[in-house]
N, C-alpha and C positions, 0 to 999 in steps of 0.2 A: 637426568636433567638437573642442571647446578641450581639448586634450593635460592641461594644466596642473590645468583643471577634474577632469578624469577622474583624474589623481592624486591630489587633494587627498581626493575621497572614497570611493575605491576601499576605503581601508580601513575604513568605519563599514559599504559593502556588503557587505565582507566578511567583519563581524563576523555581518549579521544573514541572508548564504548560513550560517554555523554554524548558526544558531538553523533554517533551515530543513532542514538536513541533521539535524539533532537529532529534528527532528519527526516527520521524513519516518521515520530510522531506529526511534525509535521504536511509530509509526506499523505499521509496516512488523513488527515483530517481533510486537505483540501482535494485530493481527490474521493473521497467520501461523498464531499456536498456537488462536485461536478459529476460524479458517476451516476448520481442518482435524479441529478436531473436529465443526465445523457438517458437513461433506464426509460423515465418517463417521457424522455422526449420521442422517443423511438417507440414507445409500445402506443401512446395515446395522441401524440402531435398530429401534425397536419403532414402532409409528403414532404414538404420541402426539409420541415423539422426533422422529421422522421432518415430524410438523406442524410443529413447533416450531420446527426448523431452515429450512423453507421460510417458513415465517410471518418468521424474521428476514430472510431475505436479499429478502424482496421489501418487505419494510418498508424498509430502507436501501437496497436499491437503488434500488427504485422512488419515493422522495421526495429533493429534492435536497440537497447537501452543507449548502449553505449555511446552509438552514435546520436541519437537523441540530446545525451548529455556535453558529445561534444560541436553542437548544433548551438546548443544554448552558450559556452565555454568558447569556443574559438569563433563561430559563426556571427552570431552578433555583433562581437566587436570590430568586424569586418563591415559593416552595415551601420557603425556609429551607435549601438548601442552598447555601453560597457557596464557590466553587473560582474559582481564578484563570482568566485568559484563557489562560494554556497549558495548565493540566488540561483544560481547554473544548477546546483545539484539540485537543489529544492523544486524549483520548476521543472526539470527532465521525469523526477523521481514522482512528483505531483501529478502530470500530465499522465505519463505512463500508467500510473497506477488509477486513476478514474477511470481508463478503457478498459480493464479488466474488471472493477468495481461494477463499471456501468452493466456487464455482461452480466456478471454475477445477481445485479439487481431486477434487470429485466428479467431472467427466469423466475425467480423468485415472486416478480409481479406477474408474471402471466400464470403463478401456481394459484394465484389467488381468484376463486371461484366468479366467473363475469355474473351470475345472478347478486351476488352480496352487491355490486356496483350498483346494480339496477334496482336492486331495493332501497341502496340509499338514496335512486334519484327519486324514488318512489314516498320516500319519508320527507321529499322535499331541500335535499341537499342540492348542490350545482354539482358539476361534473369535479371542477376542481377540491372542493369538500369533501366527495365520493373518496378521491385519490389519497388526500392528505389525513382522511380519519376513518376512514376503511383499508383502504392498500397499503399505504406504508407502513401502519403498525403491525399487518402482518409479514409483511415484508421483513423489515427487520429482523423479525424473531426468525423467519424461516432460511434469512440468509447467513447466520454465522457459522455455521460450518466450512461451508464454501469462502466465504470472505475472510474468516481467519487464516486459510491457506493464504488466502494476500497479504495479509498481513506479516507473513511469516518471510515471505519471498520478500518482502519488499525489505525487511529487515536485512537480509542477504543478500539483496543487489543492491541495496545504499553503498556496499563495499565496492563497487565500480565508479565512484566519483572520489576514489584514492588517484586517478588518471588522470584528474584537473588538480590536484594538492588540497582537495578538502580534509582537512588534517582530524578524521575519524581515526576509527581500530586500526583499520587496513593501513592506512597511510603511516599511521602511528608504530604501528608491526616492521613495516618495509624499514622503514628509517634506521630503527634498532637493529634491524637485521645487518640492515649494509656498515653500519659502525661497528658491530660485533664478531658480525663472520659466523653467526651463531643461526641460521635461516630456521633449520630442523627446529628449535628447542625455542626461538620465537612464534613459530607461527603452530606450533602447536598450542600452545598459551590462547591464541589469538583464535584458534578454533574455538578451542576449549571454553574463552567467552561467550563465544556466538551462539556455543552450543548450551550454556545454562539460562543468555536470556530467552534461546526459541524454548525450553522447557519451562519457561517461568511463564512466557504469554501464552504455552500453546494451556496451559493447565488453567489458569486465568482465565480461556476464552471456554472450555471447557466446564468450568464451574456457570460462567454466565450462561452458557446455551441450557444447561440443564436448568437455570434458575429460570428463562423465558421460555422453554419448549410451551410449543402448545398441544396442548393434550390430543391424543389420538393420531398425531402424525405420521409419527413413526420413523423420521431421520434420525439419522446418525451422527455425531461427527465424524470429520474426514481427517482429524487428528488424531 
């Protein structure tokens, strides 16, 4: 590999690893807050809620990213609403990843003992109280093993909204490649990104699971 090569555009890759770290984080946050009320809506709602919630996560799970993203990218604009190719990726990438979130969360809530609920209603909490300072907090802790696998994935399928021109790693890799004729010797670079930020987060979520295990468990991570 030419040394000289890999200097000269290290840094246009690693303007457009930000753009993917942007996504990803965002990504990552707002399906967080949708997954975990999809978890609750499906383990504690009422049937209707409870459809609703299931209807979404096998709708996004069950069809693929890509077309998702180009749902939001060619689809809408057809329909009069026009949003950039990042709102597109950010919305596909969002969406998507809450259904998987939301899966993730519901097991984790139904790991959580239904006596503990019924003591808090017993202490005089409401149902929604029970949920949000007994279930969640364990929740949380018990779901990052499983969730950092989402996290991981989601970072590596951010790379499929290079196919609407959101100008991340990927996209940013393809470009250099087609100007250089050099495909081999870029898109190894462009691995080789990918592959120290999944070892920076996967060690990162690593350190935090050990920091909130809850004693006596006994998981694992799946990292």
């Amino acid at each position: 590999m030419n040394l000289v090569f890999s200097l000269d555009w290290l840094p246009i890759l690693g303007r457009g690893m930000l753009v993917t770290l942007e996504l990803t984080t965002i990504a990552i946050s707002i399906g967080f807050v949708i997954g975990i009320l999809l978890a609750i809506g499906e383990v504690y709602g009422n049937r209707p809620i409870r459809v609703l919630s299931i209807a979404y996560t096998t709708l996004f799970r069950g069809t693929p990213l890509l077309v998702q993203i180009f749902i939001f990218y060619f689809g809408f604009p057809s329909i009069g609403i026009m949003i950039s190719s990042f709102l597109a990726g950010v919305l596909a990438l969002s969406l998507n990843s809450a259904a998987y979130q939301a899966e993730y969360f519901r097991g984790s809530i139904q790991a959580v003992k239904k006596d503990e609920v019924i003591a808090a209603r017993a202490l005089g909490m409401s149902k929604l109280q029970g949920i949000l300072y007994v279930v969640i907090p364990q929740t949380l802790r018990m779901v990052i093993p499983s969730w950092s696998n989402q996290l991981i994935s989601l970072l590596k399928f951010s790379s499929l909204v290079y196919m609407i021109r959101v100008e991340e790693l990927m996209y940013r890799g393809k470009i250099i490649a087609s100007l250089t004729f050099r495909s081999f010797e870029v898109f190894i670079i462009v691995a080789m990104m990918y592959l120290g930020v999944v070892i920076f987060f996967s060690n990162i979520l690593r350190m935090v699971e050990k920091k909130v295990r809850i004693p006596g468990l006994g998981y694992k991570s799946a990292q």
